[in-house]
C-alpha positions in Angstrom: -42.3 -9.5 -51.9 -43.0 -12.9 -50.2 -39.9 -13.9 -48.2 -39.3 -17.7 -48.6 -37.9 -17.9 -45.1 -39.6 -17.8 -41.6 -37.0 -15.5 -39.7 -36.6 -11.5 -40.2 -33.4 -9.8 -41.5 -32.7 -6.4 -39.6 -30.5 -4.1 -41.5 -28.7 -1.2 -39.8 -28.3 1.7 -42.1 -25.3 4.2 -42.1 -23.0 6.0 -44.3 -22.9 2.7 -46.7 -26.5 2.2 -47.1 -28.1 6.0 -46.5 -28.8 6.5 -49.9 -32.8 5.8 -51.0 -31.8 3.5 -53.3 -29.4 1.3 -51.7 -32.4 0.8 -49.0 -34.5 -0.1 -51.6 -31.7 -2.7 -52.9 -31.7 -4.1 -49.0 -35.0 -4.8 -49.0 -35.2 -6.7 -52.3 -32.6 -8.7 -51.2 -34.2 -9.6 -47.9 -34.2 -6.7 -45.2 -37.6 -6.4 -42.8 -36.5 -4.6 -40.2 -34.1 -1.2 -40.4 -32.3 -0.5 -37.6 -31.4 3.9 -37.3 -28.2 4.1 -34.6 -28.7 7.0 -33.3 -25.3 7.1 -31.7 -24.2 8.1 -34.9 -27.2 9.4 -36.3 -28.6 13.4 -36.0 -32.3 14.2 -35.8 -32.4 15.7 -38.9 -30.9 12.5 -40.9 -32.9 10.0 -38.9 -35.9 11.9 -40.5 -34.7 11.6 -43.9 -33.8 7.9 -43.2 -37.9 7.0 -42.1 -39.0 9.3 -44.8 -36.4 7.1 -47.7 -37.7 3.7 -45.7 -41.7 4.8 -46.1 -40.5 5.7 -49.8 -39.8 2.0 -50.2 -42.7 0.8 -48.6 -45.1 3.0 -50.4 -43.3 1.2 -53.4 -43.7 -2.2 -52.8 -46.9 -2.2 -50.9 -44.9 -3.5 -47.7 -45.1 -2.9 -44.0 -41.2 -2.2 -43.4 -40.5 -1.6 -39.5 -38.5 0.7 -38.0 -36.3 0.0 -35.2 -34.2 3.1 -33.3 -31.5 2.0 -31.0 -30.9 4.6 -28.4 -27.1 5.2 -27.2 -27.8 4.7 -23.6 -25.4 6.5 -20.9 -21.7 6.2 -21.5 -19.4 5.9 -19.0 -16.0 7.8 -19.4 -12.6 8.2 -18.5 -11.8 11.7 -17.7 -8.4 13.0 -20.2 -4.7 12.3 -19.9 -1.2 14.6 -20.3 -0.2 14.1 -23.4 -3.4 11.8 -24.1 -2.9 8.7 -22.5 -0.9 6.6 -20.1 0.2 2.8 -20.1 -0.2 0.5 -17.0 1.3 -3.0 -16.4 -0.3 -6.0 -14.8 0.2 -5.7 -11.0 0.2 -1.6 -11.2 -2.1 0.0 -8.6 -3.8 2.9 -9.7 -6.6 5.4 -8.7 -10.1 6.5 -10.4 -11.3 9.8 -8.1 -12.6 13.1 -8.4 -10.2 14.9 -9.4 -10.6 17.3 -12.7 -6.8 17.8 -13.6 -5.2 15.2 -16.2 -4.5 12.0 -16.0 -1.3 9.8 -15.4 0.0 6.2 -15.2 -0.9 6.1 -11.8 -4.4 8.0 -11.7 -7.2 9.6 -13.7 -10.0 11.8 -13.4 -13.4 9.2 -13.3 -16.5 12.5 -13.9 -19.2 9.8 -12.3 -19.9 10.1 -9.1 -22.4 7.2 -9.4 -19.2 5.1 -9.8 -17.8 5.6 -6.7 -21.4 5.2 -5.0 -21.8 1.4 -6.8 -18.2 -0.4 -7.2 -17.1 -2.4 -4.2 -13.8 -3.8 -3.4 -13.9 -7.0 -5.8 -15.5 -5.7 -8.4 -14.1 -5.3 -11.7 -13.5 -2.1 -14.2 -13.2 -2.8 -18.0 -11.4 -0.2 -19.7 -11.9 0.2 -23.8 -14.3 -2.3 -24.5 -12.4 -5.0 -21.9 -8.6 -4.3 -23.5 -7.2 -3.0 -19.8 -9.1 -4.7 -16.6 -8.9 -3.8 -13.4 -10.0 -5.4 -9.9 -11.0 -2.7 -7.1 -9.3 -3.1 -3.9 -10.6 -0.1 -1.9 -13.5 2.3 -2.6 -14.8 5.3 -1.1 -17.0 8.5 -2.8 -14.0 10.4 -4.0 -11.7 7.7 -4.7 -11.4 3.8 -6.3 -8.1 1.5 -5.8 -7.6 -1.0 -8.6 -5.4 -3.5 -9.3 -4.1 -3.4 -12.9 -5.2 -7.6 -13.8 -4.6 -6.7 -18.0 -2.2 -3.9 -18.8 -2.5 -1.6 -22.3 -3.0 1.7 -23.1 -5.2 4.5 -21.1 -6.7 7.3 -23.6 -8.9 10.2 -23.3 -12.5 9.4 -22.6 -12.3 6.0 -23.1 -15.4 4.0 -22.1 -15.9 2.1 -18.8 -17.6 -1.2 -17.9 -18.2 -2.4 -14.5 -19.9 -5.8 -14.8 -20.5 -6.5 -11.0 -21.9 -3.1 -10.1 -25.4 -2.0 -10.8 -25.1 1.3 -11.4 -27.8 4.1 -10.1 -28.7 5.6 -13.2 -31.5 5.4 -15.8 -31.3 3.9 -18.8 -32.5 7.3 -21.1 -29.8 10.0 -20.6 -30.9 13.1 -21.3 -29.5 12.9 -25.4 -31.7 9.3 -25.3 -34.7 11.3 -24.6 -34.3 14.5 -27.0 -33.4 11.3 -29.9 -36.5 9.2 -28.2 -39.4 12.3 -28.7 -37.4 13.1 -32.6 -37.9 9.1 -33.4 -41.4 8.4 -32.0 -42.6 12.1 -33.9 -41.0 10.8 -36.8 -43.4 7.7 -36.8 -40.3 4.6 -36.0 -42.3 1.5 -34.8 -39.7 -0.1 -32.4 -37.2 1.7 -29.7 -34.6 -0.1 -28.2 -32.9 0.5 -25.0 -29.1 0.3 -24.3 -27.3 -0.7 -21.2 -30.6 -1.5 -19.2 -29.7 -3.3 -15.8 -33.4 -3.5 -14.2 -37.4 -4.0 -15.5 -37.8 -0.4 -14.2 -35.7 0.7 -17.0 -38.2 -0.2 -19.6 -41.3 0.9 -17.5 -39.4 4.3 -17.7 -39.6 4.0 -21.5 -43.2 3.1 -22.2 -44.2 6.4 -20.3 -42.2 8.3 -22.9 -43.4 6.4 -25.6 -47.4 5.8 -24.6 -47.9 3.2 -27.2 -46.7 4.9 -29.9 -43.6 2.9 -30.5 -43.2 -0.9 -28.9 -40.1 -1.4 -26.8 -37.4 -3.4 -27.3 -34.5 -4.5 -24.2 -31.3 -5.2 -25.6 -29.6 -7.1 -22.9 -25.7 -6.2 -22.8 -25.3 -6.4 -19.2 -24.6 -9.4 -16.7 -26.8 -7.7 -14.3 -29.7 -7.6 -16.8 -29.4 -11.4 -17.5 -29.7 -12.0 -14.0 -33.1 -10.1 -14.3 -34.1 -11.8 -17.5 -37.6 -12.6 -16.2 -39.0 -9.3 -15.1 -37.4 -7.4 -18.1 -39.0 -9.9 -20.6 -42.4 -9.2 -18.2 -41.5 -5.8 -19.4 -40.9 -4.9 -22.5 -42.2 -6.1 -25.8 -38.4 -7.9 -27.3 -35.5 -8.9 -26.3 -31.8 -8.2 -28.4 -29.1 -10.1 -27.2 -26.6 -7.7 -27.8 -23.2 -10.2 -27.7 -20.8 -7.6 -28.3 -21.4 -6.2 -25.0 -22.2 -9.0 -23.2 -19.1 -10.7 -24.6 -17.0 -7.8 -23.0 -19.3 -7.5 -19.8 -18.8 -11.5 -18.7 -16.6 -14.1 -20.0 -16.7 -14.8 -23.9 -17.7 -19.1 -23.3 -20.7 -18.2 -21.4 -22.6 -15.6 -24.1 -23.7 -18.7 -26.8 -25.2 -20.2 -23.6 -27.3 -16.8 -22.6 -28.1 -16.4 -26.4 -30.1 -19.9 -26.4 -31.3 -18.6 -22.6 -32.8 -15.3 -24.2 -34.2 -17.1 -27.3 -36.2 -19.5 -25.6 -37.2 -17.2 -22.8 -38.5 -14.7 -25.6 -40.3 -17.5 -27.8 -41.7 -18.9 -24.6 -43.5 -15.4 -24.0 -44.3 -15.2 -27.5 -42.1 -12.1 -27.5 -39.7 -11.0 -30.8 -35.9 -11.7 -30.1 -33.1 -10.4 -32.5 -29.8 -12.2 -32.7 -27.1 -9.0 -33.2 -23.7 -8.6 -33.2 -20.9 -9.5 -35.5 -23.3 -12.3 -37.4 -21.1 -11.6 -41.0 -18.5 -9.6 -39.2 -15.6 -10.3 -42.3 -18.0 -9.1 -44.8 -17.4 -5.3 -44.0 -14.5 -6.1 -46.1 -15.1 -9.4 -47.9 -17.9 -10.3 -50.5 -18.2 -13.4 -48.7 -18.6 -14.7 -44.8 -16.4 -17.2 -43.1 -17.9 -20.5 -42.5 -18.1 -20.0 -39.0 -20.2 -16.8 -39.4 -22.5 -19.0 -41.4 -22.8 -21.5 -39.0 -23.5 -18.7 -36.2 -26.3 -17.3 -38.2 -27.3 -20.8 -38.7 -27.0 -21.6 -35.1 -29.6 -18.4 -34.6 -32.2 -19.7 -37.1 -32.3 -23.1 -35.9 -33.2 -21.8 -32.2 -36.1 -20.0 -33.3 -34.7 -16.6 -33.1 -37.3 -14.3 -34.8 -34.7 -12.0 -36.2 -30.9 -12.1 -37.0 -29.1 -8.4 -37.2 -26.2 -7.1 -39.5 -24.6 -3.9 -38.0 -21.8 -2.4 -39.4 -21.6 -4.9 -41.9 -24.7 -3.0 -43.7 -24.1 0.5 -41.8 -20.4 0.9 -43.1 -19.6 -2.0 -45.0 -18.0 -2.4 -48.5 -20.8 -4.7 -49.4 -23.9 -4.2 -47.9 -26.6 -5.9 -50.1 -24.7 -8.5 -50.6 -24.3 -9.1 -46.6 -28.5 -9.3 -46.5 -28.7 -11.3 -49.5 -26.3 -13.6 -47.9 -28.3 -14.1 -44.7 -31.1 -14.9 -46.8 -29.9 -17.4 -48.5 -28.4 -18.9 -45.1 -31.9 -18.6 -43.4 -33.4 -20.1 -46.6 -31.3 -23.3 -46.5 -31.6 -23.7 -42.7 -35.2 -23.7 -42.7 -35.1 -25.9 -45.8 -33.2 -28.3 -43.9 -35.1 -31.7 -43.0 -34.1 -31.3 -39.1 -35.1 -28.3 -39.3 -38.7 -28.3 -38.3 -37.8 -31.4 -35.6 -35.3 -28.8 -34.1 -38.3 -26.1 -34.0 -40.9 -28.1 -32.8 -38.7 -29.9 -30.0 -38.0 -26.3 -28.7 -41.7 -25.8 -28.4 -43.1 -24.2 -24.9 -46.8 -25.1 -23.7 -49.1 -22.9 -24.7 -50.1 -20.1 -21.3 -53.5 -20.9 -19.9 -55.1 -18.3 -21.9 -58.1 -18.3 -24.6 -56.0 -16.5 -27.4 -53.0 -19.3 -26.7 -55.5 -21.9 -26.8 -57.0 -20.7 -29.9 -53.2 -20.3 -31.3 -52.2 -24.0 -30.3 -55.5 -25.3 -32.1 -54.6 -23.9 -35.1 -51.2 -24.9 -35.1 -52.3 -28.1 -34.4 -55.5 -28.3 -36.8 -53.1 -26.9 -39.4 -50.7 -29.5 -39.2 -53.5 -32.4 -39.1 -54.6 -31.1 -42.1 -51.9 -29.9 -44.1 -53.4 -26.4 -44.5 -51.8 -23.9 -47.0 -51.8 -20.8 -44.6 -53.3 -19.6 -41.3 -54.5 -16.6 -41.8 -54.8 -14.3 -39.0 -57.4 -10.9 -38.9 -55.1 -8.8 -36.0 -55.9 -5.1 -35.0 -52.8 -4.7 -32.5 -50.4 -7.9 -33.9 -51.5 -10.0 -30.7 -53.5 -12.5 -32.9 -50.7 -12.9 -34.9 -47.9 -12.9 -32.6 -49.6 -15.7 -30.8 -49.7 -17.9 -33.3 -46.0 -17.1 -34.5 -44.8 -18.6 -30.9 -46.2 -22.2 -31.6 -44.1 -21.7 -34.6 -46.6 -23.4 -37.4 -45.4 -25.3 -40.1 -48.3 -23.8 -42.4 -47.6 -19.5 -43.5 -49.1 -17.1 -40.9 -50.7 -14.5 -43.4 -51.8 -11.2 -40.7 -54.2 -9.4 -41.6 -55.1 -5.1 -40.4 -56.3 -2.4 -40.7 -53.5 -0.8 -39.0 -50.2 0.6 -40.9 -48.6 0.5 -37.3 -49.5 -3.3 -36.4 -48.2 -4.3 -39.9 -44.9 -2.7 -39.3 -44.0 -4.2 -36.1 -45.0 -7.7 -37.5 -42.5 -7.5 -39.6 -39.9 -8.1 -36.6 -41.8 -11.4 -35.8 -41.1 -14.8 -37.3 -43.0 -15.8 -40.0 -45.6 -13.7 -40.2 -46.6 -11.5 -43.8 -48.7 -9.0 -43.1 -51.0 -7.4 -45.1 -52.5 -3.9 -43.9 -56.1 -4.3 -45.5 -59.3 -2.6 -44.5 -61.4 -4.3 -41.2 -63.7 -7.0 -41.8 -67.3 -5.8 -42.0 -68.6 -9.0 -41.1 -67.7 -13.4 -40.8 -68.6 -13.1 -44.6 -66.5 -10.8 -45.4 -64.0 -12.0 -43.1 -63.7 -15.1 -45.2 -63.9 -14.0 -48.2 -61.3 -11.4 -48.6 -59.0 -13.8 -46.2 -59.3 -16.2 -49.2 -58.2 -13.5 -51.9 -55.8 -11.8 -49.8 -53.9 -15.7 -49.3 -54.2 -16.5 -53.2 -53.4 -13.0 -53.9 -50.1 -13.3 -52.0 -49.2 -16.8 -53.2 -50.1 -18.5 -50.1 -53.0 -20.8 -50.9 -54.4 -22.2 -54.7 -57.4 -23.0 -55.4 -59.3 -25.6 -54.2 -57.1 -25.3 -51.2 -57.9 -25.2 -47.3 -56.8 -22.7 -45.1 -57.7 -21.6 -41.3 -58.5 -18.7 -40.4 -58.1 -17.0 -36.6 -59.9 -14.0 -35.5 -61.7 -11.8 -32.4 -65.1 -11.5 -32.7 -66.5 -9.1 -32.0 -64.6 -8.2 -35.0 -62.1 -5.2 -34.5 -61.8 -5.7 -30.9 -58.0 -5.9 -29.9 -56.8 -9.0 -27.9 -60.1 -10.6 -28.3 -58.6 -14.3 -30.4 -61.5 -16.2 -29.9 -62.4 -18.1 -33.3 -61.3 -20.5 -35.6 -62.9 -21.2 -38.8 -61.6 -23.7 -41.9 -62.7 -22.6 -45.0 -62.1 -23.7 -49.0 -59.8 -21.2 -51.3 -62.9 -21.0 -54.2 -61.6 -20.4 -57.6 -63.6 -17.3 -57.3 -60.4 -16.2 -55.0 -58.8 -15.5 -58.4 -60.5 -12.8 -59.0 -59.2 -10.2 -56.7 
């Protein structure tokens, strides 16, 4: 199952694709990565969803990741007589304390951390941004507001306030019971919701202990302003544009998308493009050209992953939503500017051995026109170095490790093969050379590099470099 494209497909499953089968019909057609929303999903079917995913990668002999995004606290309205209320532009109206029902001129807000956060100024977003408001008075019982866009109030409708920071964590207490389900279950990548600080994701990786890496998804103006210590922090970004495009205004999100994907490359950290990439096909067989050129858009920056959401999840034609972002990533990267683009976009390589070593190869690869570099990686840091400098030449990963083949599969370009350690340089070689040939990434007669820790085994240890000839004898694995 060689992909013919550097960048990842993540899939998010749901009542269209729950089925074993249909997730074995995603991955054919191009899925890496599958995505369990457990804002919709019960402990019970998240199970049965990894246990229908390791199905399909006992099948095909593939690392498949999985990634479980965690709901993250919700802010509510409180309800309404009769179920909701209208409010015109210029209307004042009042968010307090108060449990009894809700009118056109007030409503019951049930969190108190509100009231301890907004400041006159600040702005409420009402149902995803459809009624906004601008607070002109605060106090802990009570919030003023200034109707700015009128509609319609309903029951428990969600609330957005993009210029407060908000003194909550970013695991509610449903996040941590779906957290300890995922990471027993044996998912390889958690991602966080509505995070606003770095110490949101140090929260995490105590729950998690290395069992699962950690993924930000950053949906909030106030984490964007913290982009830098939250990228410190966790192990990927997501740049989650349906929030953001409701948190701060829509022109400025295709500006922090590039912001994220370059920060994230620079750190040699995975970044997933999500949100509304082939929107129309929930109910069409085919995109709109503009939804190809934003999934273009993605590939071209380097992003190491795009995301389909519902248009997998609940969608009328979910394989054929993945098989169409293949064939768009396939044709960008096939492009001629392509590799110009990439290579422009290119950060200096950190002042560290494993970066230096990385960079070499890169470089020795390109020199040489070398069919693959291959890469022998206990934890994925091997590997996921040399995926930042972006190589022309295949990155082939090599372990030992189900769990470091799995996350791979999130990062650009790298096929991973989960094989048993190296007992020695000899062996090393050797089985790098079958294993490449094997998987169609290097003839005979060919040259390849190969990147590796010695001592052998030892994690974060990237300290050698070695060309070597693909022998005919290669063929006889």
């Amino acid at each position: 199952m060689r992909r013919l494209r550097r960048a990842k497909i993540v899939a998010t499953l749901g009542p269209a694709s729950s089925d074993a089968s249909v997730i074995a019909r995603l991955f054919e057609a191009g899925a890496d990565v599958f995505r369990i929303n457990m804002s919709h999903t019960s402990h019970d079917r998240m199970r049965d969803l990894v246990g229908a995913i390791r199905s399909v990668e006992r099948e095909h002999g593939r690392p498949i990741g999985i990634l479980v995004d965690l709901q993250g606290p919700k802010l509510r309205l409180g309800t309404f007589a009769g179920g909701s209320a209208m409010v015109k532009k210029g209307d004042n109206f009042v968010f307090d304390a108060n449990t009894a029902p809700g009118d056109a001129t007030r409503v019951w807000l049930p969190h108190p951390e509100i009231f301890a956060a907004v400041e006159p100024g600040h702005t409420l977003l009402i149902d995803d941004g459809k009624v906004r408001l601008n607070v002109t008075a605060a106090t802990p019982e009570r919030i003023d507001a200034r109707v700015v866009v009128g509609g319609k109030l309903s029951d428990r409708k969600g609330v957005s306030l993009p210029d407060s920071t908000i003194p909550f964590s970013a695991l509610a207490e449903k996040d941590r019971s779906d957290l300890e389900a995922a990471l027993e279950a044996g998912i390889d990548w958690v991602a966080l919701s509505f995070i606003q600080r770095p110490e949101d994701i140090a929260e995490a990786k105590k729950i998690t202990r290395g069992r699962a890496a950690v993924m930000a998804k950053i949906e909030k103006p106030q984490a964007v302003t913290k982009l830098a210590e939250i990228l410190d922090a966790a192990d990927a970004l997501m740049v989650a544009r349906g929030d953001l495009g409701v948190e701060m205004p829509l022109e400025k999100v295709p500006a922090v998308q590039k912001q994220m994907t370059r920060a994230a490359r620079a750190a040699g950290k995975p970044v997933i493009v999500a949100t509304q990439m082939l929107e129309s096909m929930i109910a069409s067989p085919v995109p709109t050209r503009a939804e190809v050129s934003d999934v273009a858009t993605a590939i071209y920056e380097g992003a190491d992953a795009v995301m389909l959401s519902a248009e997998s999840a609940a969608g009328q034609y979910p394989v054929e939503a993945v098989a169409t972002m293949n064939r768009i990533a396939e044709e960008v990267e096939h492009d001629p500017n392509y590799r110009a683009i990439i290579t422009a976009q290119r950060a200096e390589p950190e002042a560290t051995g494993a970066d230096a070593i990385a960079d070499a190869a890169r470089q020795i690869a390109e020199t040489l026109d070398l069919s693959a570099i291959i890469c022998w990686t206990s934890s994925g840091s091997t590997a996921s170095r040399v995926a930042r400098e972006r190589p022309k030449s295949p990155i082939v990963a090599l372990s030992p490790n189900d769990t470091t083949g799995r996350k791979l599969s999130l990062v650009w370009g790298v096929h991973c093969v989960v094989t048993e350690d190296a007992h020695d340089q000899d062996d090393m070689v050797e089985r790098a050379c079958r294993i490449a040939f094997r998987e169609g990434f290097a003839k005979a007669g060919q040259r390849a590099i190969i990147v590796a820790g010695v001592p052998l085994g030892t994690p974060g240890a990237t300290n050698m470099l070695r060309i070597t000839f693909v022998g005919s004898e290669a063929a006889g694995d």
